[in-house]
C-alpha positions in Angstrom: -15.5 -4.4 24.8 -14.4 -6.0 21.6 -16.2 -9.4 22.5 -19.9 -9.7 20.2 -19.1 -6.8 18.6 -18.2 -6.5 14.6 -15.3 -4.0 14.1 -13.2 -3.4 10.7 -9.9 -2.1 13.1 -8.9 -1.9 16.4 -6.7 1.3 17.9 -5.3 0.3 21.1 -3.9 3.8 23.2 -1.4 1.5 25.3 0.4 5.0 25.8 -2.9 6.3 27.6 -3.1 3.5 29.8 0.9 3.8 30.9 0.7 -0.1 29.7 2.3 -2.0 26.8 -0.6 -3.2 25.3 0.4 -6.6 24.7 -2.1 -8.6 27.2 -4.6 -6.6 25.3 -3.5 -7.3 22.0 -2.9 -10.6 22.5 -6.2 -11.0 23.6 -8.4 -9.2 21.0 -6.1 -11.1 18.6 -7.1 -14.5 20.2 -10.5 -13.4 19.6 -10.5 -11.8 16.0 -7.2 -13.2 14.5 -8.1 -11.2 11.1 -8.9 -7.8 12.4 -6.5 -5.0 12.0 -4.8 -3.6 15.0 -2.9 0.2 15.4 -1.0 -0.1 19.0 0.0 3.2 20.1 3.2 3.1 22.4 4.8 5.7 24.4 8.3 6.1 23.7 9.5 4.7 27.0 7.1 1.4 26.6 7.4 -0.9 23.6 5.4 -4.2 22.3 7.8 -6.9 22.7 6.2 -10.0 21.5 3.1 -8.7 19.3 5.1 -7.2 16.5 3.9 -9.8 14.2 0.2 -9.5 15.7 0.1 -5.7 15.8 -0.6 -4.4 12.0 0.6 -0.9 12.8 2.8 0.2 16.2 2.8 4.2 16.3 4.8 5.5 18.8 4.0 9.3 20.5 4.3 12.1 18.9 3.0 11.6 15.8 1.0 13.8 13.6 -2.9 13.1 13.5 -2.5 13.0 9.7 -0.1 10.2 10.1 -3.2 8.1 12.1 -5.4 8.6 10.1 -3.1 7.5 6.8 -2.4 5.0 8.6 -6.6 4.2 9.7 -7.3 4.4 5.8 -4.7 1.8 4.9 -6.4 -0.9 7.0 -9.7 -0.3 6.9 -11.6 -2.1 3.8 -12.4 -0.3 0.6 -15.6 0.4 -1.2 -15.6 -2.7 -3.6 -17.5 -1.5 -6.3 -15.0 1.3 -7.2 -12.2 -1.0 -7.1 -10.0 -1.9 -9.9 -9.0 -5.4 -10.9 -6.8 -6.1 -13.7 -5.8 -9.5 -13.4 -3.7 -10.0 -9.9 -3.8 -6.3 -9.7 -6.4 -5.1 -7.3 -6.5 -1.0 -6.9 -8.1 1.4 -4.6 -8.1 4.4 -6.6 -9.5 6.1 -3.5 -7.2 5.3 -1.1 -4.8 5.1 -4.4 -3.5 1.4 -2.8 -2.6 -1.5 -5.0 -2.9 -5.1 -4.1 -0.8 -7.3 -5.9 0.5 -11.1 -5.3 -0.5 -11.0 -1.4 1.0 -7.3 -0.6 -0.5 -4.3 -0.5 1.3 -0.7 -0.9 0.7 2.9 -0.9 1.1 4.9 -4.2 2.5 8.6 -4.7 -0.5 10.4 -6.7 2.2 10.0 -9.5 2.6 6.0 -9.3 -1.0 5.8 -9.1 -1.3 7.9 -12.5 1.8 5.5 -14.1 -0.3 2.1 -13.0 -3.8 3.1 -14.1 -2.3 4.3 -17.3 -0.6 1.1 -17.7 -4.1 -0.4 -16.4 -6.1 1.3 -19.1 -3.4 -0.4 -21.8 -2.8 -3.9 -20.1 -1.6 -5.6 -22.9 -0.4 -3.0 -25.0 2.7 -1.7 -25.2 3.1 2.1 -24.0 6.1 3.7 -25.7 8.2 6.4 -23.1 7.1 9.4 -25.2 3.6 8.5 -24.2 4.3 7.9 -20.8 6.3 11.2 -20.2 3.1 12.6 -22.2 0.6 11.5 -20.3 2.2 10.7 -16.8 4.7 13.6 -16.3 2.7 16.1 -19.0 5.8 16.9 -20.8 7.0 16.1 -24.2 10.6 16.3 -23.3 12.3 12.7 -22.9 16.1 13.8 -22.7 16.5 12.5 -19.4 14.7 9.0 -18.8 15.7 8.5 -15.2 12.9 9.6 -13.8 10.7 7.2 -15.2 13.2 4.2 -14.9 13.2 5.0 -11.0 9.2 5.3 -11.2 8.9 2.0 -12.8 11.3 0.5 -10.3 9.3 1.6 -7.6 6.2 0.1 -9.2 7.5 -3.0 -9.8 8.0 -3.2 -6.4 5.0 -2.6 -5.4 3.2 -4.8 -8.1 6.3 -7.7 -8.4 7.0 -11.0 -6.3 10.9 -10.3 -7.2 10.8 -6.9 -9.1 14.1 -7.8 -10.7 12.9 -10.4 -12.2 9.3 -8.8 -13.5 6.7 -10.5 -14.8 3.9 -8.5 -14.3 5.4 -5.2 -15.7 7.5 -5.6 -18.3 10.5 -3.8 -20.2 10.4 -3.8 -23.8 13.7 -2.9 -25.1 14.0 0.5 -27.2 10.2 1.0 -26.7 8.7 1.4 -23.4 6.6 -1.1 -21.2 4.1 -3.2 -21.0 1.3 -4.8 -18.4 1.4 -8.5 -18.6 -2.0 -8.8 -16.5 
């Protein structure tokens, strides 16, 4: 079916077919190296040898919010509303972020912490101001929230997030985007 046809993504239901799905994804892959594929397994049959083919493996029972998360995270984005800010490429619908070939979900939270940062690339953004505008809250007496934010965004942003060079910490002040 998939031969002369254009798709964005492939769902193969291998748990439907009581198969493993891996002659058919192996197959469409031969065929369309670049498109997406979501392999659904049952829990008794798994997809030896197409793990690194296979985009997404779901395995039954799963929620039909947790297809189609996983649909929207594959599928391309409407380029015009995208964001770019130098390596940085963001998906405010979708709230994904592209960055240095890998590309990562954001809590609605991260997503507000990055396009701040985004909106001041260059600048640096004090705590107060990101407590102010991130968390809505003047209080700062307890900074570990944002420390663990900012961890988790450097992962999602950094080639070796302990080493940042994209995100950066500056001492006794805040943070600043270095894109």
């Amino acid at each position: 079916m998939a031969r002369g046809n254009q798709y964005d993504l492939l769902i193969v239901n291998a748990a439907s077919m009581r198969t493993s799905g891996a002659r058919i994804v192996r197959s469409v892959h031969e065929l369309y190296p670049d498109l997406p594929i979501i392999l659904i397994c049952g829990p008794d049959r798994t997809a030896k040898g197409v793990e690194d083919i296979v985009g997404i493996l779901l395995v039954m029972d799963f929620t039909t919010r947790k297809l189609v998360n996983r649909i929207m995270k594959l599928l391309p984005g409407d380029e015009k509303r995208m964001i770019h800010q130098g390596q940085i490429v963001v998906d405010p619908d979708r709230s994904l972020v592209s960055c240095n070939g890998q590309r990562t979900t954001l809590t609605p939270r991260l997503m507000s912490l990055l396009m701040l940062f985004i909106e001041h690339a260059g600048e640096v953004i004090t705590r107060e101001t990101l407590f102010k505008n991130v968390w809505k809250t003047s209080y700062t007496g307890d900074t570990r929230t944002l420390d663990v934010h900012i961890s988790w965004l450097r992962q999602a942003i950094e080639v070796d997030p302990r080493n940042p060079e994209i995100l950066l910490t500056i001492r006794g002040v805040g943070y600043k985007l270095n894109a």
